[in-house]
Biopython code that builds the backbone (N, CA, C, O; Angstrom):
import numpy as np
from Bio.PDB.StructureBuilder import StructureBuilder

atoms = [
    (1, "UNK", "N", (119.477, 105.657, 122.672)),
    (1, "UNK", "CA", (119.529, 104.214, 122.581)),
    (1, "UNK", "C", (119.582, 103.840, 121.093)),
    (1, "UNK", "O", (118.781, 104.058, 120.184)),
    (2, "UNK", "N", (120.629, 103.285, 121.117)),
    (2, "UNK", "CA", (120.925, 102.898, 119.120)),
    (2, "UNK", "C", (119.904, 101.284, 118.920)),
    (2, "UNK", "O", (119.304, 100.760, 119.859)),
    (3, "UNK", "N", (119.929, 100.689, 117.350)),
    (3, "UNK", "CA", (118.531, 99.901, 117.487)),
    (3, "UNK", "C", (119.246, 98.991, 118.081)),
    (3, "UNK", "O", (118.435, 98.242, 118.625)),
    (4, "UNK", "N", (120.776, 98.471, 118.377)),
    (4, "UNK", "CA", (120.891, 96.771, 119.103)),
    (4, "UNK", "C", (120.299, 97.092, 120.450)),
    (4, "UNK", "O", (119.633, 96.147, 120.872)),
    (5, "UNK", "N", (120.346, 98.481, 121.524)),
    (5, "UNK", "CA", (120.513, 98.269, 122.434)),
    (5, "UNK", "C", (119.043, 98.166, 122.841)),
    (5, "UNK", "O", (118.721, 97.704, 123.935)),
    (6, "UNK", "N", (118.100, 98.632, 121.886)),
    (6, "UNK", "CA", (116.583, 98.569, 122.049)),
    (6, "UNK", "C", (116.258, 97.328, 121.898)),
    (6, "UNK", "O", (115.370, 96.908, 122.640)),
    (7, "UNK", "N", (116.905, 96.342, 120.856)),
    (7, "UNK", "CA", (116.126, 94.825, 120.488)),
    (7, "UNK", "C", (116.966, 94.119, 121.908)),
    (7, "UNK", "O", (116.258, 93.355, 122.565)),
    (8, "UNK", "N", (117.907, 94.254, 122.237)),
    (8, "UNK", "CA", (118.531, 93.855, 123.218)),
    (8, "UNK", "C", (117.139, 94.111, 124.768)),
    (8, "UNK", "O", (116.707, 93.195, 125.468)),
    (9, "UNK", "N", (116.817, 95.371, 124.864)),
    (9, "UNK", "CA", (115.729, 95.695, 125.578)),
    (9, "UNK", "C", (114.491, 94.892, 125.134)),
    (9, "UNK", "O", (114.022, 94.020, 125.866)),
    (10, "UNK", "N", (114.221, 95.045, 124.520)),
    (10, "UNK", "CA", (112.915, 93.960, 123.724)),
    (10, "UNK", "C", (113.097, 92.539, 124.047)),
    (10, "UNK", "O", (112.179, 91.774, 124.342)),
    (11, "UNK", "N", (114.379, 92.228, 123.970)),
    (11, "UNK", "CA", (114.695, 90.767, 124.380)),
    (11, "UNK", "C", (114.483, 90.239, 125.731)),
    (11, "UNK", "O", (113.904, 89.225, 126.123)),
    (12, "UNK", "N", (115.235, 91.390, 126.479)),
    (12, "UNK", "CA", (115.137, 90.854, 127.514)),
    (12, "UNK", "C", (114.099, 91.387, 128.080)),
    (12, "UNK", "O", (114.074, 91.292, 129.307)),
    (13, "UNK", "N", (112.662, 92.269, 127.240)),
    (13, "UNK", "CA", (111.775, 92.179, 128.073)),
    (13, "UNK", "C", (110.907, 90.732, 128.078)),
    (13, "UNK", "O", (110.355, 90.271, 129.078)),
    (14, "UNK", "N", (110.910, 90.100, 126.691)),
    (14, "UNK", "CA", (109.957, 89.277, 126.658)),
    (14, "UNK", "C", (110.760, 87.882, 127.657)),
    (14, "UNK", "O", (110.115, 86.878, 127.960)),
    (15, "UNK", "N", (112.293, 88.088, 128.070)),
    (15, "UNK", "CA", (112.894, 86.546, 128.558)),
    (15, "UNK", "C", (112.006, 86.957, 129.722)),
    (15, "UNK", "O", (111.300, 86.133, 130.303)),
    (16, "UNK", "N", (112.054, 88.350, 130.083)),
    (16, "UNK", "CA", (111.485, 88.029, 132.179)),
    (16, "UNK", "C", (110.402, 87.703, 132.193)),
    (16, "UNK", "O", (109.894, 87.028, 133.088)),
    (17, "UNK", "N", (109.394, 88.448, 130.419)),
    (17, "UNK", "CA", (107.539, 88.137, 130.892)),
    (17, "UNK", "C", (107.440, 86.603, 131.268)),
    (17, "UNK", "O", (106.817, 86.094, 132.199)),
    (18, "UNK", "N", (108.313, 85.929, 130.181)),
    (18, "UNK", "CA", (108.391, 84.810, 130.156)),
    (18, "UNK", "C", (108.687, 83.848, 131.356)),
    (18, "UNK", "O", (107.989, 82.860, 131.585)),
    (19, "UNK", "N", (109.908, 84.255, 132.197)),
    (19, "UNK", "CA", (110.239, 83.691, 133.266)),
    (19, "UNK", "C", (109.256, 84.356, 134.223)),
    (19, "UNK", "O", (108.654, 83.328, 134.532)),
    (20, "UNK", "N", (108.665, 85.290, 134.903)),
    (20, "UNK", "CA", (107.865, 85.954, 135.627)),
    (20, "UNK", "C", (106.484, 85.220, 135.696)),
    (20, "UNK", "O", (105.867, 84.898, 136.711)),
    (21, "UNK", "N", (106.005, 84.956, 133.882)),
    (21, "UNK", "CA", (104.930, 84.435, 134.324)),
    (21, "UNK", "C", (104.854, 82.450, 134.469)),
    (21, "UNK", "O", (104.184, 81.549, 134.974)),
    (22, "UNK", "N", (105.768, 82.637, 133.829)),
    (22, "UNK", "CA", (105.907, 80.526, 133.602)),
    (22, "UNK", "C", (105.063, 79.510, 135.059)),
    (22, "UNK", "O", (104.471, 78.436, 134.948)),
    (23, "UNK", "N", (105.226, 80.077, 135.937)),
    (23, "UNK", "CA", (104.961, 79.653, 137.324)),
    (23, "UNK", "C", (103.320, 79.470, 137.011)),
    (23, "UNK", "O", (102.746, 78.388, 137.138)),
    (24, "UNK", "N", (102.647, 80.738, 136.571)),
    (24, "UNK", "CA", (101.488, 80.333, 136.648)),
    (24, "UNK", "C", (100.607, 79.181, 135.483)),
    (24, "UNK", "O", (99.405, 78.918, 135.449)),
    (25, "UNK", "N", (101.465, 78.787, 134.818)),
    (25, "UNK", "CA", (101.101, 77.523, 133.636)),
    (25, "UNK", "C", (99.964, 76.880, 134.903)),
    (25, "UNK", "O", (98.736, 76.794, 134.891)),
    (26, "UNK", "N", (101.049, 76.471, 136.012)),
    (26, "UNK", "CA", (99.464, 75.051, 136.606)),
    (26, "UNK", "C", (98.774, 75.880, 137.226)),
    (26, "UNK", "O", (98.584, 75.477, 138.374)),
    (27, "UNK", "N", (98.083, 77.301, 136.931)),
    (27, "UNK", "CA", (96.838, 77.620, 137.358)),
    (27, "UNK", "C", (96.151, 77.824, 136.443)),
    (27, "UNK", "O", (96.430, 78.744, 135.674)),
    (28, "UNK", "N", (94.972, 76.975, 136.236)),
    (28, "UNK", "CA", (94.219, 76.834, 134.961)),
    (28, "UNK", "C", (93.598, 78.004, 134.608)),
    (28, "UNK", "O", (93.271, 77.993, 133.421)),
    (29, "UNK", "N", (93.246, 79.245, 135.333)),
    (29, "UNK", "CA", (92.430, 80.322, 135.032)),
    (29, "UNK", "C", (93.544, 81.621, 134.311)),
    (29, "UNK", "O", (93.265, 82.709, 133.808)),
    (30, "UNK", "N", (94.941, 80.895, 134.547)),
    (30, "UNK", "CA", (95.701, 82.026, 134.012)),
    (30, "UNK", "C", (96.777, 80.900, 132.625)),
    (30, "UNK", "O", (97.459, 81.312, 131.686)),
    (31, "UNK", "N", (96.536, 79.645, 133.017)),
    (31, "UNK", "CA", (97.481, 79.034, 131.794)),
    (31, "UNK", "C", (97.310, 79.783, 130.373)),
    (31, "UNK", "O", (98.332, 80.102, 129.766)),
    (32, "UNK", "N", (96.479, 79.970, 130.019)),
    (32, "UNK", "CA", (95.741, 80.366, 128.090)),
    (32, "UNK", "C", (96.586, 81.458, 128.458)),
    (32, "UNK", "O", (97.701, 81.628, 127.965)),
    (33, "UNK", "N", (95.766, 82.634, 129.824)),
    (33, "UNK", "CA", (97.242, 84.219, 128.882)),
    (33, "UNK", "C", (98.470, 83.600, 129.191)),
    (33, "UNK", "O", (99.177, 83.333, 128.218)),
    (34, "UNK", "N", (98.890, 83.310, 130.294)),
    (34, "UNK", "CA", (100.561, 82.874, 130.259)),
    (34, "UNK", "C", (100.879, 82.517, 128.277)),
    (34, "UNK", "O", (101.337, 83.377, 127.524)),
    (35, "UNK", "N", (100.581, 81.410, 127.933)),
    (35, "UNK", "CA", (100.691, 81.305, 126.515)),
    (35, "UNK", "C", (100.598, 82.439, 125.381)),
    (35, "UNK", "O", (101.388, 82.629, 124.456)),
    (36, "UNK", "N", (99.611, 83.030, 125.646)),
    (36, "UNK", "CA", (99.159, 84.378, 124.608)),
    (36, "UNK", "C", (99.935, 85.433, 125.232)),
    (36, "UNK", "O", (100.063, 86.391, 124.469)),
    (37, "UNK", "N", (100.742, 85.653, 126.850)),
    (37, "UNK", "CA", (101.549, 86.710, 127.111)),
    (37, "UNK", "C", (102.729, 86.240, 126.540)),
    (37, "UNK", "O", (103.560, 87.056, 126.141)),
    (38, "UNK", "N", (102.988, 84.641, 126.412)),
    (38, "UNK", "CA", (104.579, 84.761, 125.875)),
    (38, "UNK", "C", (104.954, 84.509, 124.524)),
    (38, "UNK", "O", (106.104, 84.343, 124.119)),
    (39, "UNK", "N", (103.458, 84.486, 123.574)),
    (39, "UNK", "CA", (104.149, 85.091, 121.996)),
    (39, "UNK", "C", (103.476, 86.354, 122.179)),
    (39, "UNK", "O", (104.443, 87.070, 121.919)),
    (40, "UNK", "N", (102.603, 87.113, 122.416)),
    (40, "UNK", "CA", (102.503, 88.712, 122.711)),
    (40, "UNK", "C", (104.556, 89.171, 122.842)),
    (40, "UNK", "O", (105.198, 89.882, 122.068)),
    (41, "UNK", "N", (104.849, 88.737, 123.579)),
    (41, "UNK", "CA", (105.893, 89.309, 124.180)),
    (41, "UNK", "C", (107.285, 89.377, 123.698)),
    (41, "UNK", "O", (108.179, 90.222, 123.753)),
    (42, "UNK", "N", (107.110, 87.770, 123.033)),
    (42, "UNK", "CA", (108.219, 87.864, 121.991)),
    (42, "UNK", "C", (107.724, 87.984, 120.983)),
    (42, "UNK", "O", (108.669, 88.491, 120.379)),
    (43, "UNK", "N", (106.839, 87.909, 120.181)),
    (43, "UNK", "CA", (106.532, 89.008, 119.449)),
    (43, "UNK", "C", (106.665, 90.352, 118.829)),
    (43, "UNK", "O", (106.465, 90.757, 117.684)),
    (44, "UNK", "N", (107.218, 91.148, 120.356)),
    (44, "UNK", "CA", (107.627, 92.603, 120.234)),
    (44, "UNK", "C", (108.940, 92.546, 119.265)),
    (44, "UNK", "O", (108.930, 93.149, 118.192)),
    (45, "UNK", "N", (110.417, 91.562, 119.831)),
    (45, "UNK", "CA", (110.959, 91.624, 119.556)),
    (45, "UNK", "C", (111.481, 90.948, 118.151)),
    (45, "UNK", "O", (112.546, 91.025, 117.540)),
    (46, "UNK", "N", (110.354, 90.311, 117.938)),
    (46, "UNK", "CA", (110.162, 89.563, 116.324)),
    (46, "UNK", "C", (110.310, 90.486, 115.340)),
    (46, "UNK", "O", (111.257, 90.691, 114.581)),
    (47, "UNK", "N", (109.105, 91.089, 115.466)),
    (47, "UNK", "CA", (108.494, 92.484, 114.561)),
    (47, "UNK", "C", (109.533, 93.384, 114.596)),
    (47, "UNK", "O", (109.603, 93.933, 113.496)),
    (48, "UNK", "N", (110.510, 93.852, 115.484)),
    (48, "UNK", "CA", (111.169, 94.531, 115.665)),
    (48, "UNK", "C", (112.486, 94.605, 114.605)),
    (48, "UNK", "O", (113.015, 95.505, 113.952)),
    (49, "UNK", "N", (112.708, 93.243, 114.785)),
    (49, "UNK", "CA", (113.739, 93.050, 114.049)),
    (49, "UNK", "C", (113.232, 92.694, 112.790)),
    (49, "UNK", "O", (114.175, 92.356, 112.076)),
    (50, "UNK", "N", (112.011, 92.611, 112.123)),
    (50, "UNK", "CA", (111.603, 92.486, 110.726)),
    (50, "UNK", "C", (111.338, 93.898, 110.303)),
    (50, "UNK", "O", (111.391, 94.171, 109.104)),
    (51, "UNK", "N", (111.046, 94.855, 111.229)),
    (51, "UNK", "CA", (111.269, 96.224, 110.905)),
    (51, "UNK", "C", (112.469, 96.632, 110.593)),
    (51, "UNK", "O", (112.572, 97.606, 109.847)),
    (52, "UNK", "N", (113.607, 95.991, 111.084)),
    (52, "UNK", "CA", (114.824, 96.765, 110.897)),
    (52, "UNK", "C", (115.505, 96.307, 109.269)),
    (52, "UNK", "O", (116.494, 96.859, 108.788)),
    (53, "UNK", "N", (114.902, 95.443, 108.747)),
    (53, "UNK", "CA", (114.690, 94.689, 107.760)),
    (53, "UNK", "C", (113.910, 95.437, 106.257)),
    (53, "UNK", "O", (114.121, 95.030, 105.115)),
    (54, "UNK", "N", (113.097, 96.467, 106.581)),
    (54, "UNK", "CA", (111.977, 96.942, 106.038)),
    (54, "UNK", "C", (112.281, 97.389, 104.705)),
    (54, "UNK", "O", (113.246, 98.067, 104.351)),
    (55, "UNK", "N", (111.410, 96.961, 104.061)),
    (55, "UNK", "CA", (112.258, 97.327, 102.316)),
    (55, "UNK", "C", (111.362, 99.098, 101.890)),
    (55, "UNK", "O", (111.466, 99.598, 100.771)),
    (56, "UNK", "N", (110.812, 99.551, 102.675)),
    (56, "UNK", "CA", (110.767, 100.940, 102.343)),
    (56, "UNK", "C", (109.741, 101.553, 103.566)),
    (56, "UNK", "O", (108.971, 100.888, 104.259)),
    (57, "UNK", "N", (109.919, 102.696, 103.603)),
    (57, "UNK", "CA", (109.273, 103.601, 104.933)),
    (57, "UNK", "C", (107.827, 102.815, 105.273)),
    (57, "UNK", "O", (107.437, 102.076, 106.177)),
    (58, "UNK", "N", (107.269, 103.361, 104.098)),
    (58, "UNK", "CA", (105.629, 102.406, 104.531)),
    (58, "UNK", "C", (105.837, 100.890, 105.301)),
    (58, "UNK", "O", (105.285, 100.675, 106.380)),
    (59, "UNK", "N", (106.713, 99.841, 104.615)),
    (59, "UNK", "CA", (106.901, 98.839, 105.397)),
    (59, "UNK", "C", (107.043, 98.993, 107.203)),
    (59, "UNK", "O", (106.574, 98.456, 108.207)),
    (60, "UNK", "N", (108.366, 100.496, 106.705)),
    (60, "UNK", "CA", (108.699, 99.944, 108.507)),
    (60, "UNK", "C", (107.632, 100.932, 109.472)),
    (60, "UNK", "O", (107.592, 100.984, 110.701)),
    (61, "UNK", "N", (107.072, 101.438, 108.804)),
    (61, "UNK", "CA", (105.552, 102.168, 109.388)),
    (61, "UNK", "C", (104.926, 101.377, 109.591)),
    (61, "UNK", "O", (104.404, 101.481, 110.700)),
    (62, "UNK", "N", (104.548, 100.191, 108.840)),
    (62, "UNK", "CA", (103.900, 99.651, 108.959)),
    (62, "UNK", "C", (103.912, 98.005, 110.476)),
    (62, "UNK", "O", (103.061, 97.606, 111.271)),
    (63, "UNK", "N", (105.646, 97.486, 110.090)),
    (63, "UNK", "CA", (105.881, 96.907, 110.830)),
    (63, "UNK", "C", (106.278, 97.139, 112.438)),
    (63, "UNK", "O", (106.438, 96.271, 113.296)),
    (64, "UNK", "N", (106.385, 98.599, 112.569)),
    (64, "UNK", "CA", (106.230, 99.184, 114.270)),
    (64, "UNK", "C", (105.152, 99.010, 114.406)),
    (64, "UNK", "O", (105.010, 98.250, 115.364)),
    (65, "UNK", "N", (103.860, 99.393, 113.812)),
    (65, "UNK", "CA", (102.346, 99.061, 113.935)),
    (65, "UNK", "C", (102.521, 98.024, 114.976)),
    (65, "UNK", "O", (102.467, 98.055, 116.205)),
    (66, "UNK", "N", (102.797, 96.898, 113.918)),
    (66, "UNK", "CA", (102.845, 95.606, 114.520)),
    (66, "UNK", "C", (103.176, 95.339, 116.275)),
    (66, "UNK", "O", (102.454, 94.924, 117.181)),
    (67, "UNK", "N", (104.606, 95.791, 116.239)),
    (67, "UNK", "CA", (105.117, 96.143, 117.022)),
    (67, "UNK", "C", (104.481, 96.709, 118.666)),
    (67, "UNK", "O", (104.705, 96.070, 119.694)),
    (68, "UNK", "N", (103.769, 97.852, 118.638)),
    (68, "UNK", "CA", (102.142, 98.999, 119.388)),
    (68, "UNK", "C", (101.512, 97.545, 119.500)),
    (68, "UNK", "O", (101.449, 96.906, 120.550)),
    (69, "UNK", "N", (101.049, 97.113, 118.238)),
    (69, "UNK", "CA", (100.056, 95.920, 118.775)),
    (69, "UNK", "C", (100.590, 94.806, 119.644)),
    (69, "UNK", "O", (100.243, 94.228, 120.674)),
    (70, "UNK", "N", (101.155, 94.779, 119.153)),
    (70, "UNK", "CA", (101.951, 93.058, 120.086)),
    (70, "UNK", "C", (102.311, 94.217, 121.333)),
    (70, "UNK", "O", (102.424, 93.466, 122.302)),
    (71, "UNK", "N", (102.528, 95.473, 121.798)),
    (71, "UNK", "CA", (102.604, 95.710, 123.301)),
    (71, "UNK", "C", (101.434, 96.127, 123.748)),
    (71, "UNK", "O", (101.341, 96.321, 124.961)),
    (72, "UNK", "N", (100.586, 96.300, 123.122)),
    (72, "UNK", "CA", (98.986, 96.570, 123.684)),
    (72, "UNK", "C", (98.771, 95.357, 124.141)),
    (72, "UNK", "O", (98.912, 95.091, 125.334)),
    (73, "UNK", "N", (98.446, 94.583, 123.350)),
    (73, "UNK", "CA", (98.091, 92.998, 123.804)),
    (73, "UNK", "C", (98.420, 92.476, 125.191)),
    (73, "UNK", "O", (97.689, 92.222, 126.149)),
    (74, "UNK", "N", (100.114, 92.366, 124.972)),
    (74, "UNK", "CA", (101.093, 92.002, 125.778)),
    (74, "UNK", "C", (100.484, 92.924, 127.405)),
    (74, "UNK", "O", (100.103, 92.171, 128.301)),
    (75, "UNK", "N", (100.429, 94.442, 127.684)),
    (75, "UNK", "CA", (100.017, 94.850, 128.463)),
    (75, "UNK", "C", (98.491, 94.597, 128.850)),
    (75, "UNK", "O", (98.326, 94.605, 130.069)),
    (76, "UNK", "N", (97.569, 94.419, 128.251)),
    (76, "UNK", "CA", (95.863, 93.992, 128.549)),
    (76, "UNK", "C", (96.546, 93.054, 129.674)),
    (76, "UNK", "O", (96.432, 93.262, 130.882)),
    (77, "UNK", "N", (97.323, 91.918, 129.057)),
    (77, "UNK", "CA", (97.360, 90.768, 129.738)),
    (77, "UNK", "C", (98.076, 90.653, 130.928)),
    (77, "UNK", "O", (97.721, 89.969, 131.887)),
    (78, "UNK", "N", (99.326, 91.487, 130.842)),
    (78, "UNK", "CA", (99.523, 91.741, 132.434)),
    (78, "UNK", "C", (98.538, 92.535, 132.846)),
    (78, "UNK", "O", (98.826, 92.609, 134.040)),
    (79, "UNK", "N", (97.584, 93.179, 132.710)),
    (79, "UNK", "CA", (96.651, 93.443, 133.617)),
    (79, "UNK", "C", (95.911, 92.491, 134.379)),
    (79, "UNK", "O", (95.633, 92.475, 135.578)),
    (80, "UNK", "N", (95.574, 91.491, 133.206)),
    (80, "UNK", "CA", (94.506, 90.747, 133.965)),
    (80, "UNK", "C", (95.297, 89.532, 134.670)),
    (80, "UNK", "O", (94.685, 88.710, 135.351)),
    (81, "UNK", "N", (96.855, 89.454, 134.447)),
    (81, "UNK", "CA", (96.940, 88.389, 135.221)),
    (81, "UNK", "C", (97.423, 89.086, 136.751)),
    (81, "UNK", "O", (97.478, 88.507, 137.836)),
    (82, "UNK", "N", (97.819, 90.849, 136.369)),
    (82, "UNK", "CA", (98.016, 91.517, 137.812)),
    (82, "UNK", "C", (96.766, 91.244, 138.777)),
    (82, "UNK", "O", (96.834, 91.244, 140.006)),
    (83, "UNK", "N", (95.609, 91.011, 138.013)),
    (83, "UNK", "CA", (94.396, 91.190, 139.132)),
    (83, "UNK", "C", (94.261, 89.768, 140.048)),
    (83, "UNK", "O", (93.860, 89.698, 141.209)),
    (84, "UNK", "N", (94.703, 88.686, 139.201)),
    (84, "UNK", "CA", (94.348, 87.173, 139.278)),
    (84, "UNK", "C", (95.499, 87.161, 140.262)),
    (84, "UNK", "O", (95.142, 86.586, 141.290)),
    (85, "UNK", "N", (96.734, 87.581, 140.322)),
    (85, "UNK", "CA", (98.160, 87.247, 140.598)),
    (85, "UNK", "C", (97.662, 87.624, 142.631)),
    (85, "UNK", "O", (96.651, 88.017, 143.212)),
    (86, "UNK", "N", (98.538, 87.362, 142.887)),
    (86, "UNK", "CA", (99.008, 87.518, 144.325)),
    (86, "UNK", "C", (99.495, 88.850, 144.631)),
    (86, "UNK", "O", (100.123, 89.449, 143.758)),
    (87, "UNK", "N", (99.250, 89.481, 145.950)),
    (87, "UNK", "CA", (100.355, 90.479, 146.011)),
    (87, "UNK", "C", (101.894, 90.817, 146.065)),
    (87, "UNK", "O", (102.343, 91.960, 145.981)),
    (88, "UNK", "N", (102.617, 89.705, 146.212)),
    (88, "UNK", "CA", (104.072, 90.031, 145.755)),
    (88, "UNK", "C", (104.179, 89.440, 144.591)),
    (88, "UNK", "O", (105.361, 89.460, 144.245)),
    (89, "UNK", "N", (103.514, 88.930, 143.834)),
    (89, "UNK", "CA", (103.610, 88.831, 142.260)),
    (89, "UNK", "C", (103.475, 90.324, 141.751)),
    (89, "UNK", "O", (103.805, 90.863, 140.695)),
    (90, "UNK", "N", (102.919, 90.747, 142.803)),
    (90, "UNK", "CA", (102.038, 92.183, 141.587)),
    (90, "UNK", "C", (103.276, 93.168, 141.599)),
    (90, "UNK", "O", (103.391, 93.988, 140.688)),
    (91, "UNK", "N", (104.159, 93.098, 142.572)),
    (91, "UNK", "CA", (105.194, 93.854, 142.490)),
    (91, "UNK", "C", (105.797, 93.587, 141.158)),
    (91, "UNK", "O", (105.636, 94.575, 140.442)),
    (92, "UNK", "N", (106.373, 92.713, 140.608)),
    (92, "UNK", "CA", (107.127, 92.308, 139.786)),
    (92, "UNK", "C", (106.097, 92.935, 138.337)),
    (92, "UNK", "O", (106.340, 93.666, 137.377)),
    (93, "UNK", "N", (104.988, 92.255, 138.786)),
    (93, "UNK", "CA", (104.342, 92.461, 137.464)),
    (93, "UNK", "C", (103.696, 94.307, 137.061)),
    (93, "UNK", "O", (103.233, 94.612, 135.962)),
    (94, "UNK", "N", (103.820, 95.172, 138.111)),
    (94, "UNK", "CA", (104.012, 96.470, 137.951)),
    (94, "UNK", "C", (105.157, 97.063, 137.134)),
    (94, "UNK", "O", (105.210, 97.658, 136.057)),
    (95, "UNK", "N", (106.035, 96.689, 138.026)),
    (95, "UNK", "CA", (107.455, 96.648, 136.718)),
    (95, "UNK", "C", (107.677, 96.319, 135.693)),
    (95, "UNK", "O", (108.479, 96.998, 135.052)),
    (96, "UNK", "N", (106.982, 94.957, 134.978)),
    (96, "UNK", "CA", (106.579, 94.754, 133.395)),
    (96, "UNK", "C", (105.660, 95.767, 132.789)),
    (96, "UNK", "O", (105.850, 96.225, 131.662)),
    (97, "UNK", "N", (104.757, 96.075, 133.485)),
    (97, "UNK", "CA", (103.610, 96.932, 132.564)),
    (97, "UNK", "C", (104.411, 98.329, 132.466)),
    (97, "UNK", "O", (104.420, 98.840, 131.346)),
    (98, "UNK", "N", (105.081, 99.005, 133.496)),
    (98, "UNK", "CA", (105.901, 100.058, 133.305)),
    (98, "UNK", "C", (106.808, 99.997, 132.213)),
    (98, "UNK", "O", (107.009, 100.866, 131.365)),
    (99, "UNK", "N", (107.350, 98.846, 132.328)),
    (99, "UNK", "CA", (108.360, 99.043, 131.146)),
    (99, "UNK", "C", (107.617, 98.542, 129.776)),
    (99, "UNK", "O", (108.162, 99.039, 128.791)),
    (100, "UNK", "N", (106.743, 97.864, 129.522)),
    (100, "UNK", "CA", (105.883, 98.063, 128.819)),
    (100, "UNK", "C", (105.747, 99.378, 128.023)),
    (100, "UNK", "O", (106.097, 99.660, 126.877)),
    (101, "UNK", "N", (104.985, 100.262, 129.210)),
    (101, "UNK", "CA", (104.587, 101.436, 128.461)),
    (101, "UNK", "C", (105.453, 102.396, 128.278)),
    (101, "UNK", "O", (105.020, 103.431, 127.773)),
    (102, "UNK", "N", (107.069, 102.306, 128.678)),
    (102, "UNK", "CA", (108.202, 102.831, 128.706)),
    (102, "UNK", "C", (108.037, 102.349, 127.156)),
    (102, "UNK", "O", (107.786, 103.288, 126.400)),
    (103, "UNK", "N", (108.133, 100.995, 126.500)),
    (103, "UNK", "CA", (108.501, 100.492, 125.551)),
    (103, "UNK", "C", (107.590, 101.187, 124.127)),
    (103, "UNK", "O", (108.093, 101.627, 123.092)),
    (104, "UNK", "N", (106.049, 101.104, 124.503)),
    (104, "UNK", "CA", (105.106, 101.453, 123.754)),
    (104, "UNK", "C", (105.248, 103.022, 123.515)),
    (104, "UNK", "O", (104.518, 103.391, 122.595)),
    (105, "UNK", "N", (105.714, 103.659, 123.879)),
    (105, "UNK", "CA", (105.979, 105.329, 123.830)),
    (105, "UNK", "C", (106.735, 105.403, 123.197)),
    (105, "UNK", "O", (106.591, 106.007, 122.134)),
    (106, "UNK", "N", (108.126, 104.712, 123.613)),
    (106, "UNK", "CA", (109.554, 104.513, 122.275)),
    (106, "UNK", "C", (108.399, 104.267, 121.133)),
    (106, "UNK", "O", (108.136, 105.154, 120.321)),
    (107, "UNK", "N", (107.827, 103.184, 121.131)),
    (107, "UNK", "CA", (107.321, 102.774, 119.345)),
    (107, "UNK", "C", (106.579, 104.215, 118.632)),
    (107, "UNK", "O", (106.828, 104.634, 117.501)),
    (108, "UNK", "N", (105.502, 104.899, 119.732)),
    (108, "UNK", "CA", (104.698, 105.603, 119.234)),
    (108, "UNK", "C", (105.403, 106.523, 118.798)),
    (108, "UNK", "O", (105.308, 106.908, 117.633)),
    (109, "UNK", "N", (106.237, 107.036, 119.666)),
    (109, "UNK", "CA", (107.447, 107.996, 118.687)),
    (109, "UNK", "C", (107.816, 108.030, 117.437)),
    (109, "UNK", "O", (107.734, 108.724, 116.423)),
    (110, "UNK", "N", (108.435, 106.640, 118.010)),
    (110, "UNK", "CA", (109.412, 105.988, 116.708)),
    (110, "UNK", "C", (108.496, 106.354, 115.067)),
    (110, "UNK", "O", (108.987, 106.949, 114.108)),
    (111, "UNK", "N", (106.678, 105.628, 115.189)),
    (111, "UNK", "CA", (106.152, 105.816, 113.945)),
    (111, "UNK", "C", (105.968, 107.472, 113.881)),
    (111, "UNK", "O", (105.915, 107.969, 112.756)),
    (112, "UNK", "N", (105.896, 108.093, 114.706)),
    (112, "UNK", "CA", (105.152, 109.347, 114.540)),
    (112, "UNK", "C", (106.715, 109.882, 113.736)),
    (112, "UNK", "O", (106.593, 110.564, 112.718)),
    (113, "UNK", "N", (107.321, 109.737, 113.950)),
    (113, "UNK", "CA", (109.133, 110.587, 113.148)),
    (113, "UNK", "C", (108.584, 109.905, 111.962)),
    (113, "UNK", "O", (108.056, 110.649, 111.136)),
    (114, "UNK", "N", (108.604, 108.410, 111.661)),
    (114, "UNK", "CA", (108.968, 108.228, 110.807)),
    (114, "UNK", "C", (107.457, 108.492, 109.837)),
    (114, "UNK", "O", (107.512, 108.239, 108.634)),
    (115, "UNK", "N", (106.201, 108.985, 110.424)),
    (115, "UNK", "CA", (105.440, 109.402, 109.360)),
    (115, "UNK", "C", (105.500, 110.224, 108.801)),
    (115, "UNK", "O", (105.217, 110.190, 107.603)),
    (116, "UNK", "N", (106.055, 111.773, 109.666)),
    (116, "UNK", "CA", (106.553, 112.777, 109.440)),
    (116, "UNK", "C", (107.606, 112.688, 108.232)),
    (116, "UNK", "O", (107.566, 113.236, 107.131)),
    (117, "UNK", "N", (108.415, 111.955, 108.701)),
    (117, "UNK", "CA", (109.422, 112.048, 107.782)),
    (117, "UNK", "C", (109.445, 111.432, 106.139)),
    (117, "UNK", "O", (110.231, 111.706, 105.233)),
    (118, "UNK", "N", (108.298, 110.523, 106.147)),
    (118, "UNK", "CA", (107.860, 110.501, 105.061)),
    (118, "UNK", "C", (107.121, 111.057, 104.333)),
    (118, "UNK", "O", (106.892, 110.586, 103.219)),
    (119, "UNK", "N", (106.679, 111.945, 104.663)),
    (119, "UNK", "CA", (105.662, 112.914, 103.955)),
    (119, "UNK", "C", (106.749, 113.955, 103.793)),
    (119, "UNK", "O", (106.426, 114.803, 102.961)),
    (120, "UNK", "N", (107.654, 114.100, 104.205)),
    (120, "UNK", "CA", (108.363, 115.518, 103.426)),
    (120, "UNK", "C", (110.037, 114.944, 102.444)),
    (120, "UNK", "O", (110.702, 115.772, 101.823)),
]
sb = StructureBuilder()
sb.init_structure("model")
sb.init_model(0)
sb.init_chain("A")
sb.init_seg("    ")
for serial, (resi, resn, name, xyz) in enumerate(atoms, 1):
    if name == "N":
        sb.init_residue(resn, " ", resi, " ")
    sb.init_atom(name, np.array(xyz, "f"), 0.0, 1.0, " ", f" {name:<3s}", serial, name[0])
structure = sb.get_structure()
């Protein structure tokens, strides 16, 4: 996967968190994460592209960081809105956290090469 087709992935993960969770805005016990899942989420793909930007290794080491964090976050919170959610919500929302951690493995990679590769 070259980097458009990953920010392209990033994109359209945060359009579905976004559309997936929007519904639950008028339930007051899940409105606050809905909000904090949908800059968590675009987020990913913020950082992403300020990494690709990075004016030297440490930067973009530094800005995947970012990156791990904004999908840690992003995943806590589909957890807790999987628990709050309904059962055919939870279908959908299984499939975000998967690709989630599909996503978070790409990153952990991604820094682990590029720490490596800065040290030699």
């Amino acid at each position: 996967m070259n980097n458009r087709e990953l920010e392209n992935r990033l994109i359209s993960f945060a359009v579905e968190i976004i559309g997936k969770t929007d519904r639950f805005r008028k339930d007051n016990a899940l409105k606050n994460l809905v909000e904090q899942i949908n800059r968590s989420a675009s987020s990913v793909a913020l950082n992403y592209g300020e990494a690709q930007s990075a004016e030297s290794k440490k930067d973009f080491i530094h800005k995947i960081g970012l990156v791990m964090k904004e999908l840690r976050e992003t995943h806590t919170n589909l957890r807790i809105i999987h628990r709050l959610a309904n059962e055919a919500d939870n279908i959908e929302i299984d499939r975000l956290i998967d690709e989630n951690d599909q996503l978070l493995a790409i990153f952990f990679k991604t820094q682990q090469t590029a720490r490596r590769s800065s040290t030699h």
